[in-house]
C-alpha positions in Angstrom: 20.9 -64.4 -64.3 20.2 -61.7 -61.6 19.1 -58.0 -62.6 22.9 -56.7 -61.7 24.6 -59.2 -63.9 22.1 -58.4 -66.2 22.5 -55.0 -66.1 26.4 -55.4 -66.0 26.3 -57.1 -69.2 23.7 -54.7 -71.2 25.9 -52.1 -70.5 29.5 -53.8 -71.7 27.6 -54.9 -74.5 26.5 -51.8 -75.8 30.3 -50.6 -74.8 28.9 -47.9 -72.6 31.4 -46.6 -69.4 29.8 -45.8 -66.4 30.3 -42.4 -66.9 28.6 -42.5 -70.3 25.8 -44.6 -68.9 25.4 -42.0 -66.1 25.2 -39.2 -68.5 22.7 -41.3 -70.8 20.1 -42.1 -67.9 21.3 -38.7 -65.2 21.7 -42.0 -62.7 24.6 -40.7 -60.4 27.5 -43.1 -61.3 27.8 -44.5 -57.7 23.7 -45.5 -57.6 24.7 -47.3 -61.1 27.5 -49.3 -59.3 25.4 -50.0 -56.3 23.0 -51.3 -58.9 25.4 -53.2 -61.0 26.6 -54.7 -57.4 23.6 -56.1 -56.5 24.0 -53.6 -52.9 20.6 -51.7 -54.5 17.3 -52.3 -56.8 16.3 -49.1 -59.3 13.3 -47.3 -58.6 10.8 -47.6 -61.8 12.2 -44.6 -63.1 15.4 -45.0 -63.0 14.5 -48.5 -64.7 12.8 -47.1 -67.6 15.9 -44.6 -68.0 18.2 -47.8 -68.0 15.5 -49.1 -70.3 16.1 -46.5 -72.9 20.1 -45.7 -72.6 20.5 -49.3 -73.2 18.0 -49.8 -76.0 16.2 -53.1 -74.0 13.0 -53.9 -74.1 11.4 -52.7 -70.6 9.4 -55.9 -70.7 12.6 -57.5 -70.5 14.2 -55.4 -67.7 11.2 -55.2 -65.3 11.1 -59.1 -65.8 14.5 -59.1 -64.7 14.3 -56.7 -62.0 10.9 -58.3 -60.4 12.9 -61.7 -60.4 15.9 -60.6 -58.9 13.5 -58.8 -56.1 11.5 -61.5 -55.1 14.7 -63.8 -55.4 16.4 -61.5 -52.6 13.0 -61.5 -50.7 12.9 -65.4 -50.7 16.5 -65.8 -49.7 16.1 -66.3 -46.3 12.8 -67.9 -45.9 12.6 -71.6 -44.6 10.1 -72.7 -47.2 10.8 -70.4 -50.4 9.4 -72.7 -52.8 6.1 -73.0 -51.0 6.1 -69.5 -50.9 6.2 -69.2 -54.5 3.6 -71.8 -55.2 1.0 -70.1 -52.9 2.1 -66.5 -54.7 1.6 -68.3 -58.3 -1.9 -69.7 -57.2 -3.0 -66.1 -56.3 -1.8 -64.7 -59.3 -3.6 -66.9 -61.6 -6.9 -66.2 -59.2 -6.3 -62.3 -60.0 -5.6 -62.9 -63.5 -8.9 -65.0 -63.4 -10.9 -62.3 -61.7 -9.5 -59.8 -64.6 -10.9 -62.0 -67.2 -14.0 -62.3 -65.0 -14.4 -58.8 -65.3 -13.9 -58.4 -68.8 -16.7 -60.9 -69.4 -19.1 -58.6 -67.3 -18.0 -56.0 -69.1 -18.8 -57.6 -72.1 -22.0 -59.0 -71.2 -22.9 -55.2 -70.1 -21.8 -54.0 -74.1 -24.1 -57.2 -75.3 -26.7 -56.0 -73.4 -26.4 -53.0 -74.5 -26.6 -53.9 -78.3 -29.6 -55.8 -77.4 -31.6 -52.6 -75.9 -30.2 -50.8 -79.6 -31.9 -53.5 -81.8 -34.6 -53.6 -79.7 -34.7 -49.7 -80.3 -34.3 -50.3 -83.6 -37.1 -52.6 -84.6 -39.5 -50.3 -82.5 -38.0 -47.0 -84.8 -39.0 -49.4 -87.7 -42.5 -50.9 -86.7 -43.5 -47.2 -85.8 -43.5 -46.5 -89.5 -41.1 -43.0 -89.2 -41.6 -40.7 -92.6 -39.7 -41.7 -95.6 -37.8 -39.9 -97.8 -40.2 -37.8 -99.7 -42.4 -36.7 -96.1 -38.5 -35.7 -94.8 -37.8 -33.6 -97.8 -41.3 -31.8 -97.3 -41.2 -31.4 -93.8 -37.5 -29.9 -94.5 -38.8 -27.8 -97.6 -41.1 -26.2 -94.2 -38.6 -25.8 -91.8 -36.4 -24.2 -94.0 
C-alpha cells in the first residue's frame, strides 16, 4: 500500500473530514489532498502531526512514507531491483559499523572497570585507616 492510500484510509477510518484533519494537524487542507493524491510527500513534521491527529504509530507512518519515497525514486530506473540490493548491502554494513562501535564503546567501559579494580586492590593493599583511626582523626578535625 503506498503512503497516500495509507494516509487516505487512516483518516476515513478514524471518520475524520479533511477539514477536521486540517484543523487537527494546522496542515492546509489542499497540502493534505496533494498528500492523500500521491502529487506530494510530508515534510517530517507535518508527518509526526499526521502521526498524532490520527493516533498511528509514527514507526508505522515513517515506514510507510520512506517506502512510498524510495518506490517513486526507483520508478523510473532500468535496474530498480539491483538498486535496492546494493542499498540493502550498505545498510547492513552501517548497521554493522554501529554495532562495531558499540563494542569499542564497550570495550573502553571494560577497560575502564579494569583501571577501577585495579584502583581498588591498590586502596586495599595500602592498608588505609580503619574505622576507629577515621573516628579519631575526625574527633581532630572537628
Amino acid at each position: 500500500m503506498n503512503f497516500a492510500i495509507f494516509l487516505k484510509n487512516q483518516r476515513l477510518v478514524s471518520n475524520k473530514t479533511m477539514l477536521e484533519l486540517s484543523a487537527d494537524t494546522e496542515i492546509d487542507q489542499a497540502l493534505l489532498s496533494k498528500y492523500e493524491s500521491g502529487n506530494r510527500m510530508p515534510s517530517d513534521k507535518h508527518l509526526l502531526a499526521l502521526a498524532a491527529a490520527l493516533n498511528v504509530s509514527l514507526h508505522i507512518r515513517r515506514k510507510e512514507f520512506l517506502a512510498d519515497k524510495i518506490a517513486k525514486m526507483l520508478y523510473n530506473e532500468d535496474y530498480p531491483f539491483e538498486i535496492l540490493m546494493v542499498a540493502e548491502s550498505r545498510v547492513e554494513y552501517l548497521t554493522s559499523k554501529r554495532a562495531l562501535q558499540l563494542q569499542e564503546l564497550t570495550h573502553e567501559i571494560q577497560q575502564k572497570l579494569f583501571d577501577l579494580e585495579d584502583f581498588q586492590k591498590k586502596w586495599q593493599e595500602s592498608k588505609p585507616m580503619n574505622t576507629l583511626q577515621l573516628e579519631k582523626l575526625k574527633e581532630y578535625l572537628i
